[in-house]
C-alpha positions as CSV (number, residue, x, y, z in Angstrom):
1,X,-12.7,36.5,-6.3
2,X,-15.3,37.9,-3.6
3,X,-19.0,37.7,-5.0
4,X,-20.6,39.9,-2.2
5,X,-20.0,36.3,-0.4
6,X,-19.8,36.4,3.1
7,X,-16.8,34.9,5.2
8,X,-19.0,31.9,6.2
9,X,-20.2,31.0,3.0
10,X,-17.0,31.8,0.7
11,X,-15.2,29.2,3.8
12,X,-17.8,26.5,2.9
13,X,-17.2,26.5,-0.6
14,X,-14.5,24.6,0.6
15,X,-16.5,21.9,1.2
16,X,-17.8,19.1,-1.5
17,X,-21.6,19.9,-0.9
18,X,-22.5,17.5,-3.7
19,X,-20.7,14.8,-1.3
20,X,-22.7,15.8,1.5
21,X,-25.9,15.9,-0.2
22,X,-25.0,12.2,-1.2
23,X,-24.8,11.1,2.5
24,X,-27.9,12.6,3.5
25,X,-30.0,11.2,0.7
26,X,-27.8,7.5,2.0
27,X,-29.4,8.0,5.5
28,X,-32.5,9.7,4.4
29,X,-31.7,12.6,6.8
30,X,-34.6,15.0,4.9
31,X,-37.7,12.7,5.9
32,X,-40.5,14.5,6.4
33,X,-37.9,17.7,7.0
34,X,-39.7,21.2,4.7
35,X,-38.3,24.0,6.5
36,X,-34.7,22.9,8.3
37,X,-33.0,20.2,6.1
38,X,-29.7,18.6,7.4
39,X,-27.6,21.2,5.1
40,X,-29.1,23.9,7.8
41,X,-28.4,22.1,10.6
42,X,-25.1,21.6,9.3
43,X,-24.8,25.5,8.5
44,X,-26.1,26.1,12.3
45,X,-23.9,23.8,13.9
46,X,-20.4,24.3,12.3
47,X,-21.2,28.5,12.8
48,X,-22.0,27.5,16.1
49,X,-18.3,25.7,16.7
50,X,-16.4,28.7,14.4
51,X,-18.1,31.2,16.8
52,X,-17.6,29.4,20.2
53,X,-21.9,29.7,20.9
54,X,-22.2,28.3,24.3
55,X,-25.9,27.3,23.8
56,X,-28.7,25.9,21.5
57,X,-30.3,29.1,22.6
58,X,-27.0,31.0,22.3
59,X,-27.1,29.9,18.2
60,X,-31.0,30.9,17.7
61,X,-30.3,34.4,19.5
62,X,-27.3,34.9,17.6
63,X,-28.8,33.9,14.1
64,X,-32.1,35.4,14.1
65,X,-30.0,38.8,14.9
66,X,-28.2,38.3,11.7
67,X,-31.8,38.8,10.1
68,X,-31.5,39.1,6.0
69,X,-27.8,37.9,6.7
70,X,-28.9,34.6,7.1
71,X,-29.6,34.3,3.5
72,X,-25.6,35.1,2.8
73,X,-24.9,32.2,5.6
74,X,-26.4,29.8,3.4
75,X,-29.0,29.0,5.5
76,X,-32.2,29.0,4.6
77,X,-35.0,27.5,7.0
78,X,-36.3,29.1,9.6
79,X,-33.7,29.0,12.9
80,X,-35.4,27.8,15.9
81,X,-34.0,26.4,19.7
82,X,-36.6,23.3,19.4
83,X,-35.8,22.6,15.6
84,X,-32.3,22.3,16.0
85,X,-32.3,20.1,19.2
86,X,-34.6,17.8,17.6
87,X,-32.5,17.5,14.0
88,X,-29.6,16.7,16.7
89,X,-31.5,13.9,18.2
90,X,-33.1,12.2,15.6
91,X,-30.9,12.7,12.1
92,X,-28.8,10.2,12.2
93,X,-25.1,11.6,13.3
94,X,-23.8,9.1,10.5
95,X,-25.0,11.8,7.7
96,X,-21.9,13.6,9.2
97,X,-19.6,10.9,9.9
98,X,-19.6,9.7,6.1
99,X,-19.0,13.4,5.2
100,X,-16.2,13.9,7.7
101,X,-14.3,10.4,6.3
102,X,-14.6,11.9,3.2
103,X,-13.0,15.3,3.9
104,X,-10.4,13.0,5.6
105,X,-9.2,11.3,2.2
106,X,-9.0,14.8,1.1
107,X,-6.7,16.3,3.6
108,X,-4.7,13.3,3.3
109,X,-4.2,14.3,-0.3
110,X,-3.7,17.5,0.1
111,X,-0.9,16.9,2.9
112,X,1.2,14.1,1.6
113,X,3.4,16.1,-0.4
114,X,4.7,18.0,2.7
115,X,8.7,18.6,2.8
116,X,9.1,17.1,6.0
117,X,7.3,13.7,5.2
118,X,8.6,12.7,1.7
119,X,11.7,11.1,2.8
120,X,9.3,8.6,4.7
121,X,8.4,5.5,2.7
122,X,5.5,4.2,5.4
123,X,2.3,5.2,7.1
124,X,3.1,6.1,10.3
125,X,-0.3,6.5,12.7
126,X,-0.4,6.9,16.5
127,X,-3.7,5.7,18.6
128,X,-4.9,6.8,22.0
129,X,-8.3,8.1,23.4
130,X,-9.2,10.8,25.6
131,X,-12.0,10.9,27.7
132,X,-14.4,13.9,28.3
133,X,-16.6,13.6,31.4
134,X,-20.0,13.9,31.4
135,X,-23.2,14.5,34.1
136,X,-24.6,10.6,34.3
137,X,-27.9,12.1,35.3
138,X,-27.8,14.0,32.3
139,X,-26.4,11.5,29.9
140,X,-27.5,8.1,31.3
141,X,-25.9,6.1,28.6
142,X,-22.7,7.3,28.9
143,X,-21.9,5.3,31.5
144,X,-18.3,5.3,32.8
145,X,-17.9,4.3,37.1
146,X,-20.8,4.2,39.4
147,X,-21.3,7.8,39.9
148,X,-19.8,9.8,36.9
149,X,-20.2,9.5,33.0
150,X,-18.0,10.0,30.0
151,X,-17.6,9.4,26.7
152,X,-14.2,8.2,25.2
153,X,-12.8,10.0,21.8
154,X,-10.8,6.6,20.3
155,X,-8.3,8.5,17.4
156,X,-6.0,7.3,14.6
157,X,-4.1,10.3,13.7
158,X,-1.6,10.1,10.3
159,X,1.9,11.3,12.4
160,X,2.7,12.9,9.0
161,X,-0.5,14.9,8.0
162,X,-1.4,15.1,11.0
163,X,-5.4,14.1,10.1
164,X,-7.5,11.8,12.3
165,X,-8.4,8.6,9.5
166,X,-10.4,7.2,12.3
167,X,-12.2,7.8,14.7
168,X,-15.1,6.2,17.1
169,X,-17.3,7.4,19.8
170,X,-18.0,4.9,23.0
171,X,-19.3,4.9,26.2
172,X,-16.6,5.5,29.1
173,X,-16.5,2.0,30.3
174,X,-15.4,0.6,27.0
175,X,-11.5,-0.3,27.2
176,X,-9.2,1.4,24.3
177,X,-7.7,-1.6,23.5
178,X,-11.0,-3.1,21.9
179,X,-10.6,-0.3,19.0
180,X,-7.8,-2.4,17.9
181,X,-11.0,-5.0,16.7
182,X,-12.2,-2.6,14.3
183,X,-9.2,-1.0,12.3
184,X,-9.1,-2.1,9.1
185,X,-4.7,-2.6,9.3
186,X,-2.6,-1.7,6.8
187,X,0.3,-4.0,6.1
188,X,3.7,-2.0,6.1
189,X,1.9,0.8,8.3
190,X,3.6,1.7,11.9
191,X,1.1,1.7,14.5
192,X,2.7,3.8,17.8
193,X,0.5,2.8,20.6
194,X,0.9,3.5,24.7
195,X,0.6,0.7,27.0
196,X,-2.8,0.6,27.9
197,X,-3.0,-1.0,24.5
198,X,-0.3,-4.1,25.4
199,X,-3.0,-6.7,24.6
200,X,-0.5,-9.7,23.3
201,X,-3.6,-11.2,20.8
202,X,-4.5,-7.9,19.1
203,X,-0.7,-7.3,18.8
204,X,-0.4,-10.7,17.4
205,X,-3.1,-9.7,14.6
206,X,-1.2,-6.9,14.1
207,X,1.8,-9.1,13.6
208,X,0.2,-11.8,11.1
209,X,-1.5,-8.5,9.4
210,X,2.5,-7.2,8.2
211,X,2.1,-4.2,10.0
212,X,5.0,-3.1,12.5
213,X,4.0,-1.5,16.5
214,X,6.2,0.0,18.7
215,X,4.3,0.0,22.3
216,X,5.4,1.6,25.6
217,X,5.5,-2.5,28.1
218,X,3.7,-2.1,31.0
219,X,5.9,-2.7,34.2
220,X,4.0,-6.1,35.2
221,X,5.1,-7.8,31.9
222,X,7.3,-10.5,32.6
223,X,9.9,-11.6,29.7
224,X,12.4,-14.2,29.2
225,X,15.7,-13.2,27.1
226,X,17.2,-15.1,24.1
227,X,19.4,-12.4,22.8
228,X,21.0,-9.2,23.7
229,X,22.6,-6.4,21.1
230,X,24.8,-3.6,21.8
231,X,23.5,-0.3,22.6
232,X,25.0,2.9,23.0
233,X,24.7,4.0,26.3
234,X,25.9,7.8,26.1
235,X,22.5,8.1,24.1
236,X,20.3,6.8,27.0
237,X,19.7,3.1,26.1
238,X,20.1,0.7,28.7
239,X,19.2,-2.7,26.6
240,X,18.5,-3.5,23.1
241,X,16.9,-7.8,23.1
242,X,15.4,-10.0,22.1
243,X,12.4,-11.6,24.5
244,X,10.0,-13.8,24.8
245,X,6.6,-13.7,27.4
246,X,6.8,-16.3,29.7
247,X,3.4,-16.0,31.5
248,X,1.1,-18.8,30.0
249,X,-1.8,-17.2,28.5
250,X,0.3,-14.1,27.0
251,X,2.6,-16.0,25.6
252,X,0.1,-18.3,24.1
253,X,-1.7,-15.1,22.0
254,X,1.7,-14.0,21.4
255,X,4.7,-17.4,20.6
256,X,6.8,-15.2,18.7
257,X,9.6,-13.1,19.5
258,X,9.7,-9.1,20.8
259,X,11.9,-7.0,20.6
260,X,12.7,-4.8,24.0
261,X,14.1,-2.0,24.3
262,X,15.4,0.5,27.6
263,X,16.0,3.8,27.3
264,X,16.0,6.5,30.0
265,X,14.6,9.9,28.6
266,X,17.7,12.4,28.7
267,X,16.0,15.1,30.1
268,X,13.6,13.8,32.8
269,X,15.5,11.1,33.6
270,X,12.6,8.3,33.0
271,X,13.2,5.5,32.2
272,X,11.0,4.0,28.9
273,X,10.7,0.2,27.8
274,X,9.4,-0.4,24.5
275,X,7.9,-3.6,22.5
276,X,8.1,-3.7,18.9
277,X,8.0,-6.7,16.2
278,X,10.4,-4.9,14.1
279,X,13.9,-6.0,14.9
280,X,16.0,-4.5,11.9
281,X,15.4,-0.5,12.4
282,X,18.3,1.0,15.1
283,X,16.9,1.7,18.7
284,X,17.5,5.2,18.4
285,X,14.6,5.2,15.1
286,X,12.5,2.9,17.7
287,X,12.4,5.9,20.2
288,X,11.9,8.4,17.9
289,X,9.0,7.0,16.4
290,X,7.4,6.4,19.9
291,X,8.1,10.1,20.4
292,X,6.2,10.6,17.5
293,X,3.2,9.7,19.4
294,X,2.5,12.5,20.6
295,X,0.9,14.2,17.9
296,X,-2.5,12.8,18.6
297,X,-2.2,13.9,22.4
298,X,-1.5,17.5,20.8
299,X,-4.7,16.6,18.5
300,X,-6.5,15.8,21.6
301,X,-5.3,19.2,22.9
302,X,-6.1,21.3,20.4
303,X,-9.8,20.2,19.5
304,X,-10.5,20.5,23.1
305,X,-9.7,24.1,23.3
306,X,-10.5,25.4,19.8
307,X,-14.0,23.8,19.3
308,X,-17.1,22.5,21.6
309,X,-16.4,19.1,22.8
310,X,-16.3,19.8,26.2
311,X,-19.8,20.6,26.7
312,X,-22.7,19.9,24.6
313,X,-26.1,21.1,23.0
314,X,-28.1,18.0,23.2
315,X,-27.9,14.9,25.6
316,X,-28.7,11.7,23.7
317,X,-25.9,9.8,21.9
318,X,-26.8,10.9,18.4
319,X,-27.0,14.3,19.5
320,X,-23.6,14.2,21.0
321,X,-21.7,12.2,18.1
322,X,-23.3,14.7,15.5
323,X,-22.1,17.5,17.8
324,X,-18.4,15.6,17.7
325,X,-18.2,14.5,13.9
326,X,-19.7,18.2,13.2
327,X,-16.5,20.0,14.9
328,X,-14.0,17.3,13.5
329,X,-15.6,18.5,10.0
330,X,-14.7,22.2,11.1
331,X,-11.1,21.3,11.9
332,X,-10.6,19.4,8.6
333,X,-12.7,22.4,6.8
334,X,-9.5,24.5,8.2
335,X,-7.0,22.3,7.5
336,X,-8.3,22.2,3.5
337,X,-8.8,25.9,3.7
338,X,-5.6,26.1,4.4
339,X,-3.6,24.3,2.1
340,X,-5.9,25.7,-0.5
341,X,-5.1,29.2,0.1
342,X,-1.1,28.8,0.6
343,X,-1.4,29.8,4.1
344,X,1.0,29.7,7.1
345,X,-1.0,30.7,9.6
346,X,-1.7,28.1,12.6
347,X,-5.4,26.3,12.4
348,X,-6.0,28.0,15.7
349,X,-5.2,31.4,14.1
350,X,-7.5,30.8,11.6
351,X,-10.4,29.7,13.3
352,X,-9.8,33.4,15.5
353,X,-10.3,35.2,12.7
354,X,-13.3,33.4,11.2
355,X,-15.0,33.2,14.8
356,X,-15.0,37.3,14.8
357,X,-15.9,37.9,10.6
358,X,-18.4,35.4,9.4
359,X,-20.9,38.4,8.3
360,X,-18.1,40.5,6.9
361,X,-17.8,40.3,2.7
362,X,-14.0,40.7,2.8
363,X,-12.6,37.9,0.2
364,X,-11.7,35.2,2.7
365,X,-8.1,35.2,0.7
366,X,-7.3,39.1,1.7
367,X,-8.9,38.5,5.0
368,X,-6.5,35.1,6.0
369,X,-3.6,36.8,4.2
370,X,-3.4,39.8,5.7
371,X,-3.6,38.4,8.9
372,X,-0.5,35.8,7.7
373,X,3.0,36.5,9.0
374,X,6.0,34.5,9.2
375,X,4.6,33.1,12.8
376,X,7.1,32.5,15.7
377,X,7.2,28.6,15.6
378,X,5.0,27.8,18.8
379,X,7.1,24.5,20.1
380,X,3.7,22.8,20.3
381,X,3.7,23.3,16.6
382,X,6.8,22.7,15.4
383,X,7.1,19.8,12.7
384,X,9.2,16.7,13.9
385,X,12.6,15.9,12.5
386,X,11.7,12.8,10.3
387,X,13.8,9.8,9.9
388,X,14.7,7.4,6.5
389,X,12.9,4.2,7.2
């Protein structure tokens, strides 16, 4: 029930405060901090990614307008351009990556028991990275090629939740493939990967790990064949065998056996070769599950266009991570929201509405709800036909 709350703060009750108090106190984010702790800058920076602000000064000017409201925000020290940019550089951007792996085990929860993912009796994640360029001059250690910077955005996502359980920050210039050093694997899971992963040692952990991959091959790769098995053809598969790497130094990170797989895609008429260590599942549940994959591209997509991680407020690494870890909290603050209040409303929907009431007093419940309709399935959205594995 609405307490005179407004939008903003009824929509943070959401969130386990207690939790993110803990995290602060770990990395003593409120040294010699009296009047903006790291809850405020908190406050300040997820309004700023509900509301699309464009600037550091776009947030003060926007803030200090609200006057009194502030109070009914949450926020209570005193909002400043030079305050916030300093909290950004100098509180340590873990304070929100603790939090945010912590609102992931929640989401994960919450979303296990959807219909379309109980007949699944695996993890199923997909990993890839996307890259967001940056000015070198501006961000010097975000170095990428000679002349141009970037930072790369290395993602886990859960294909059946749809929630990102990891997810690490780097330089340009560091290779995706070396995020396959740091994930702590879970034996069973399915890891879908595209090829700029095919490093045969890290697959071979993989392998001696228990997990299962299915990897797009890279054209280059050169195989010998020990066994072939029929395929249907009419369905697009060209070859169903098994392989093994003839080069010297792949096949000495990798003396086991692969399984290949050739399929042409039906409807643009590309042909697809896929490496997996699995060799009882059908071909067809081998190419669905690398279809799968691209629910972390959509992922990519979606945080790009509903939050601020295109541009940023501050220019130093921490600055930038807390900026990052700060709008992944906001996307798993709607997701949780969500579930919470029954709704069927898109994320993006949800995050229009709050980015245009977070002064209002409307009961966030009555607010999201009468804004909920049975929503024309957009196709990027639609849930995908799961399989029995």
């Amino acid at each position: 029930m609405n307490r005179g709350q407004t939008v903003f703060a009824q929509l943070i009750e959401h969130l386990p405060i207690h939790v993110f108090r803990r995290c602060v106190h770990r990395y003593n984010g409120n040294y010699r901090s009296r009047r903006f702790s790291c809850l405020d800058q908190f406050l300040c920076m997820a309004f700023a990614q509900i509301t699309y602000r464009e600037s550091l000064r776009d947030i003060q000017s926007c803030l200090r307008a609200a006057g009194t409201k502030l109070l009914g925000l949450g926020i209570r020290g005193k909002i400043s351009k030079s305050t916030l940019a300093d909290a950004n550089e100098r509180r340590d951007f873990r304070i929100y990556e603790d939090f945010a792996m912590h609102l992931v085990s929640i989401a994960l929860e919450l979303y296990s028991g959807e219909s379309w993912g109980r007949n699944l009796k695996r993890s199923i994640y997909a990993l890839d990275a996307t890259t967001i360029d940056l000015c070198l001059s501006l961000f010097p250690w975000a170095r990428f090629r000679k002349r141009k910077g970037a930072i790369k955005v290395h993602t886990l996502i859960d294909v059946v939740t749809r929630i990102p359980t990891v997810i690490r920050v780097t330089p340009g210039n560091i290779h995706e493939v070396r995020i396959l050093d740091e994930l702590c694997l879970e034996p069973g899971a399915i890891y879908l990967m595209d090829r700029g992963y095919m490093d045969f040692k890290r697959l071979h952990r993989l392998n001696a790990n228990g997990a299962f991959f299915v990897i797009r091959a890279k054209k280059n790769a050169r195989f010998t064949r020990s066994e072939s098995r029929p395929v249907d053809k009419q369905k697009g598969f060209r070859c169903d065998q098994t392989v093994h790497l003839v080069s010297p130094v792949p096949a000495a990170a990798y003396p086991e056996g692969l399984r290949r797989i050739s399929y042409v895609d039906p409807e643009k008429q590309k042909r697809l070769v896929f490496l997996t260590n699995n060799f009882q599942w059908a071909a067809a549940t081998i190419a669905a599950l690398y279809k799968s994959r691209w629910r972390v591209e959509l992922f990519f997509k979606w945080i790009k266009q509903n939050l601020r991680i295109k541009s940023f407020y501050g220019t130093s690494e921490n600055a930038v991570k807390t900026q990052i870890w700060i709008a992944v909290i906001v996307y798993l603050l709607a997701a949780i929201t969500k579930k919470h209040l029954k709704l069927s409303l898109s994320l993006a929907s949800i995050l229009q509405i709050l980015s245009v009431t977070p002064f209002e007093k409307t009961p966030l419940q009555e607010l999201l709800c009468e804004n909920d309709m049975t929503n024309p399935t957009n196709d990027s959205c639609k849930p995908l036909t799961l399989f029995d594995l």
